[in-house]
C-alpha positions as CSV (number, residue, x, y, z in Angstrom):
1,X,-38.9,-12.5,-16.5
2,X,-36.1,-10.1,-17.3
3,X,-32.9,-11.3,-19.0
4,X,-30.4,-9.1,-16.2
5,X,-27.0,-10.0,-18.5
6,X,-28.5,-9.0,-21.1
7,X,-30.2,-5.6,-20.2
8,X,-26.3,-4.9,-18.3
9,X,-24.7,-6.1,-21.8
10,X,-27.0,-3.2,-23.9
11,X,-26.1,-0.4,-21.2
12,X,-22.4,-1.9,-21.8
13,X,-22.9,-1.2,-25.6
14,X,-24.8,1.9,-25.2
15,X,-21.9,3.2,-22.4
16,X,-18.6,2.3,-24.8
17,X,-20.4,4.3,-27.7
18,X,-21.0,7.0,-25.9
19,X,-18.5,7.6,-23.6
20,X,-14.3,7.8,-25.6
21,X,-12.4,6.7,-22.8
22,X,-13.8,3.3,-23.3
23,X,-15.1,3.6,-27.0
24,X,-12.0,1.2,-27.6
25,X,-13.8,-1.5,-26.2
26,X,-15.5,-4.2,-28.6
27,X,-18.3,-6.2,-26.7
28,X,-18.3,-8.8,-28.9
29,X,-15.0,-9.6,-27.2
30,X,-16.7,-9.4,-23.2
31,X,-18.9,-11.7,-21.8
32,X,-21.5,-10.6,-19.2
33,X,-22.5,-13.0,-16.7
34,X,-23.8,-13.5,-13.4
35,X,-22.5,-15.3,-10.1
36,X,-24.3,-15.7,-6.7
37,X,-23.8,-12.7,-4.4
38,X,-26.0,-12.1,-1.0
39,X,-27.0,-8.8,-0.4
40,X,-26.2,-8.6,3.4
41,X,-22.9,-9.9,2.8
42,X,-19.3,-8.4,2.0
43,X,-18.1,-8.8,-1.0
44,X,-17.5,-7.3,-4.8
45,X,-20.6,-5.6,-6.9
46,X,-18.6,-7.0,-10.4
47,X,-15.7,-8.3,-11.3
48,X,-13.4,-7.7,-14.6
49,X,-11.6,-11.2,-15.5
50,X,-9.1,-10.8,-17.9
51,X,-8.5,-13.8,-20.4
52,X,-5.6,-12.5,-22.6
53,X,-2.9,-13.3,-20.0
54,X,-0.1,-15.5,-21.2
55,X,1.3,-18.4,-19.4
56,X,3.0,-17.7,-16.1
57,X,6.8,-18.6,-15.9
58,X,7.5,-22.2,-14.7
59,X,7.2,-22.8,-10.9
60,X,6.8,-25.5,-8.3
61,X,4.9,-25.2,-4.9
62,X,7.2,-26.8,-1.9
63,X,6.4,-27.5,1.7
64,X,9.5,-27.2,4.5
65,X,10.1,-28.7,7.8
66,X,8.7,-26.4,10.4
67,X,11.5,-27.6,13.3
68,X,14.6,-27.5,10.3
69,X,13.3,-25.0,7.7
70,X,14.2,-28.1,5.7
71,X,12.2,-28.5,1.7
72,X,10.4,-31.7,2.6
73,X,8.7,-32.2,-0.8
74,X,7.8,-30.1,-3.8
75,X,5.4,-30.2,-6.2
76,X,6.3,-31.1,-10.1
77,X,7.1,-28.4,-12.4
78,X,4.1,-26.4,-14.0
79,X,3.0,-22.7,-15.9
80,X,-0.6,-21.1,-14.4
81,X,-2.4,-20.6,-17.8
82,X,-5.7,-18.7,-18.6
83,X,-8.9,-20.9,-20.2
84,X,-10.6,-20.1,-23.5
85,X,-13.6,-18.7,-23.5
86,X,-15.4,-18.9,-27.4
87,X,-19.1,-18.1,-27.9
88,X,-19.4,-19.2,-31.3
89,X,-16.7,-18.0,-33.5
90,X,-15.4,-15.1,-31.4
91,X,-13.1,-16.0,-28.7
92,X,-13.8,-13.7,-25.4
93,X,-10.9,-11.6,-24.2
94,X,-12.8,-10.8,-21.1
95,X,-15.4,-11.8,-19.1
96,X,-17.3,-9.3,-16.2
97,X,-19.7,-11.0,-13.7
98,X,-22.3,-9.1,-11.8
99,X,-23.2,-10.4,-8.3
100,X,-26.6,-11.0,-7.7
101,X,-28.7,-9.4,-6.0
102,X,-25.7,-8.0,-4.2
103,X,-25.0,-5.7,-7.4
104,X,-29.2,-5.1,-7.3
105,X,-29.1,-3.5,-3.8
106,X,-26.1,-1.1,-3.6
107,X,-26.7,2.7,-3.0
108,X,-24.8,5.3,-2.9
109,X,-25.7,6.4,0.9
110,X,-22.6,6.0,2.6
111,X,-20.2,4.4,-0.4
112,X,-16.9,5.6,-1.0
113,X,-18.4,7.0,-4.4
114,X,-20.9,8.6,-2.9
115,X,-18.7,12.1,-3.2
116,X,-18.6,12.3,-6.9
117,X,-22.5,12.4,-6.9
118,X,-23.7,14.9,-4.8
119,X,-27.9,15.0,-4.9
120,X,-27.7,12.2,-7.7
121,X,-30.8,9.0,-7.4
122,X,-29.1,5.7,-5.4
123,X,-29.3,3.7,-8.7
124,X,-26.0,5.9,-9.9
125,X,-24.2,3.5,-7.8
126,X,-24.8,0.7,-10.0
127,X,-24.2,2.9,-13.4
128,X,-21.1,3.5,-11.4
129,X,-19.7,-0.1,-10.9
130,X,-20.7,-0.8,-14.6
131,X,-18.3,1.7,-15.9
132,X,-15.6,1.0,-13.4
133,X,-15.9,-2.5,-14.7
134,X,-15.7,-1.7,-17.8
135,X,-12.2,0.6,-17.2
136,X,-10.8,-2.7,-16.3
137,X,-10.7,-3.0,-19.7
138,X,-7.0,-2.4,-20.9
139,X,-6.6,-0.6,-24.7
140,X,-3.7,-3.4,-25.2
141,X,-5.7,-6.1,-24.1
142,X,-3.0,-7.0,-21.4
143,X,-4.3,-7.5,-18.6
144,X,-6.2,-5.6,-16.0
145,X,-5.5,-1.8,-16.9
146,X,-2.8,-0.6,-15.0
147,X,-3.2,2.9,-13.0
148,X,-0.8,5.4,-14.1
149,X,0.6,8.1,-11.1
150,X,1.1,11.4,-11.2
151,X,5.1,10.5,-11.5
152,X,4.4,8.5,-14.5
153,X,5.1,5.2,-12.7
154,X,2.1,2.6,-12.9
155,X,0.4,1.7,-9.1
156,X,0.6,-1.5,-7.8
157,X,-3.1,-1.5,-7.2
158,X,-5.1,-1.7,-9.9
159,X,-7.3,0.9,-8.0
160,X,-5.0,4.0,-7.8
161,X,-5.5,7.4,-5.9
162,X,-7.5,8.5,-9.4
163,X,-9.1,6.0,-10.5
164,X,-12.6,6.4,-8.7
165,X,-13.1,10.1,-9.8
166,X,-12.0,9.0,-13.4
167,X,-14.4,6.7,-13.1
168,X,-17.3,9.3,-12.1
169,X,-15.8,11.1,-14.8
170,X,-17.2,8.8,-17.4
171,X,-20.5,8.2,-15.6
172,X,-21.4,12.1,-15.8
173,X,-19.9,12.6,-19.0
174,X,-22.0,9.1,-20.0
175,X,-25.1,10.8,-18.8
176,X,-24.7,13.9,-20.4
177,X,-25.1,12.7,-23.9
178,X,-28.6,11.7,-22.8
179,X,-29.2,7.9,-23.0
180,X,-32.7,6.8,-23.2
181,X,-34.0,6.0,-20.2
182,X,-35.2,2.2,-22.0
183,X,-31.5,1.8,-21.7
184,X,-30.7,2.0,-17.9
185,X,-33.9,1.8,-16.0
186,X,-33.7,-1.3,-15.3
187,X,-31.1,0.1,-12.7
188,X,-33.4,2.3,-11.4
189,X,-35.1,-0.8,-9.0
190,X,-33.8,-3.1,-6.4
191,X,-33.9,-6.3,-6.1
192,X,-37.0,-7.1,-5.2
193,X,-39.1,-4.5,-6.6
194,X,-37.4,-5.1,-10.0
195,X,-38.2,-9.4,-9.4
196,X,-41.8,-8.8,-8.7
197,X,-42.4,-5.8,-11.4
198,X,-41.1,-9.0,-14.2
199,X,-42.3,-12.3,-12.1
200,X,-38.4,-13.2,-11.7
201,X,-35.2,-12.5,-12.6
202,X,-32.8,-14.3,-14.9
203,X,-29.4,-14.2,-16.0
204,X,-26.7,-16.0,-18.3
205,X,-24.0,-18.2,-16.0
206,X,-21.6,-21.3,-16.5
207,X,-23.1,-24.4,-15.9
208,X,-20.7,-25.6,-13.4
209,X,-22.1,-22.6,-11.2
210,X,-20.8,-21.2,-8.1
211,X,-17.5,-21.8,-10.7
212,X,-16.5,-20.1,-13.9
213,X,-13.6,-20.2,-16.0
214,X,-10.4,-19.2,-13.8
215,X,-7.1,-19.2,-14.3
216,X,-5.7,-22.9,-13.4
217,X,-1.8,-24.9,-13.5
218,X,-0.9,-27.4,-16.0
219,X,2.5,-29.5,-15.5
220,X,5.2,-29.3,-17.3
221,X,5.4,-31.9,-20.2
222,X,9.4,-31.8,-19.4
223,X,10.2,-31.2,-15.9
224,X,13.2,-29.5,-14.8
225,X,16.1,-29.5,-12.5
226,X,15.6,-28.3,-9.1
227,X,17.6,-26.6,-6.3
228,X,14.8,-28.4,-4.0
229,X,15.9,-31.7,-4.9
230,X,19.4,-31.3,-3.1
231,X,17.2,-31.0,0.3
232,X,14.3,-33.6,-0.6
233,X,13.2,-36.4,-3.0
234,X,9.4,-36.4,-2.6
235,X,7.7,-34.6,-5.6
236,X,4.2,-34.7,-5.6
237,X,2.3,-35.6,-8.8
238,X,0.2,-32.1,-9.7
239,X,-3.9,-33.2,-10.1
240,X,-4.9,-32.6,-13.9
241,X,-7.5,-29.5,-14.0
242,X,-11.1,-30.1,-12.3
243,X,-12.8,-27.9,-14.4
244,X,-12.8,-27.1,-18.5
245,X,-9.9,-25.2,-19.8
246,X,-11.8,-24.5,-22.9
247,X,-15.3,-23.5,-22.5
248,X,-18.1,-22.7,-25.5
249,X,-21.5,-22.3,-26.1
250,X,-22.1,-25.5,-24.3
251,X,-20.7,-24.2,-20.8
252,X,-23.6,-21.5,-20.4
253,X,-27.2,-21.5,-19.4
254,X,-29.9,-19.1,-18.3
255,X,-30.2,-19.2,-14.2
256,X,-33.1,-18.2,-12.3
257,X,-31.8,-15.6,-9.2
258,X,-34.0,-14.9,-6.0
259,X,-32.8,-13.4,-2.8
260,X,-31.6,-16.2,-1.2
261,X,-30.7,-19.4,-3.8
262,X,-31.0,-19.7,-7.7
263,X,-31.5,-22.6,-9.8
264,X,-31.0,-23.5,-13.7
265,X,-33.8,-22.3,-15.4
266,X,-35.7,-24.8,-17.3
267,X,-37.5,-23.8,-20.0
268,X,-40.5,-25.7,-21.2
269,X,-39.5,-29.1,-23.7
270,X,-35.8,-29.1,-22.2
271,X,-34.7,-32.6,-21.3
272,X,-33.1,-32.4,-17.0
273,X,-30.5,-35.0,-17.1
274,X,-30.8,-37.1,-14.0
């Protein structure tokens, strides 16, 4: 079977020495894992999830009369914090996860991107969302890397007027130093040419799967005063967090994808809890 996290997480290594834009970049600090994605439906390639955020400033959620405009009840006071993320000692800073085999099965015919490649192979799409992933990245470790315009002033998508060609910019420049082909073509298949060339395809994904480690609301240990509470007196208790807020080691496992479902991969002598 081939290990597709970890084949993407070499091209990611190969990619940020290579390419100076992104040479900043220390995988060691990004994690590379994989989340279920149909290939005949909408939705992302990858996704960049950034773990260095600091806690949000306090809030409350409330809920108003629809006939008065009346606050009815709020919730109690809380901050929307990121989770840890640690694979042994080194804490991850951020995380991208690959759809599959959504992520297998794009092309360039007929993508926005397709522009940037004229006469290039369909598997350049997928070269392509690695490196836009990867551009997420910001140098300051911030957040998700803010577009700069041609003003100066930053977009408020994170996806501004530039960023696709910069994007393309890396990918050619990337392929222009000549990587070895052992690096990337794995990229070079779909889906199902690439599962029956290695009898299956595996990847590295949390063991609550569909979840992962998002960003989630803890309460306030000391609650505060509230305009709200001139209108209503109901507060409603906030539920403690229904997943980890610290993950390790221990949160991760090797999952078996196919086209339409995947399951945990067992691996001969491993005890299945009931």
């Amino acid at each position: 079977m081939i290990n597709y996290t970890e084949r993407l997480s070499l091209l990611m290594h190969d990619i940020v020495r290579r390419v100076p834009t992104l040479s900043f970049i220390d995988m060691a600090d990004v994690l590379v894992f994989a989340r279920a994605g149909r290939s005949n439906a909408e939705g992302a390639f990858a996704t960049c999830h950034c773990l260095t955020l600091p806690p949000s400033e306090p809030g409350y959620y409330f809920w108003r009369d629809r006939a008065t405009h009346r606050i009815t009840r709020r919730s109690e006071w809380f901050v929307t914090k990121s989770p840890e993320v640690w694979v042994g000692t080194q804490q991850i800073k951020y995380m991208i996860s690959f759809a599959l085999p959504r992520f297998c099965d794009q092309s360039l015919d007929r993508s926005r991107k397709e522009r940037f490649y004229p006469g290039a192979d369909p598997w350049v799409a997928k070269l392509d969302t690695v490196v836009h992933e990867l551009y997420h990245i910001d140098p300051e470790f911030a957040g998700i890397r803010r577009i700069e315009k041609e003003d100066g002033t930053y977009s408020a998508n994170c996806h501004g007027h530039q960023f696709f060609e910069q994007v393309a910019g890396m990918v050619h420049a990337y392929l222009k130093t000549r990587p070895s082909p052992d690096v990337y073509d794995f990229l070079c298949e779909d889906f199902t040419s690439l599962d029956l060339r290695h009898g299956g395809i595996v990847a590295t994904s949390f063991r609550s799967f569909p979840s992962f480690p998002q960003r989630y609301i803890e309460r306030l240990s000391e609650q505060l005063p509230c305009e709200a509470d001139k209108e209503c007196a109901a507060v409603e208790p906030l539920r403690p967090p229904q997943h980890p807020t610290r993950y390790t080691d221990e949160h991760l496992h090797v999952r078996h994808f196919m086209k339409d479902q995947s399951r945990r991969l067992i691996r001969k002598g491993e005890f299945r809890a009931a």
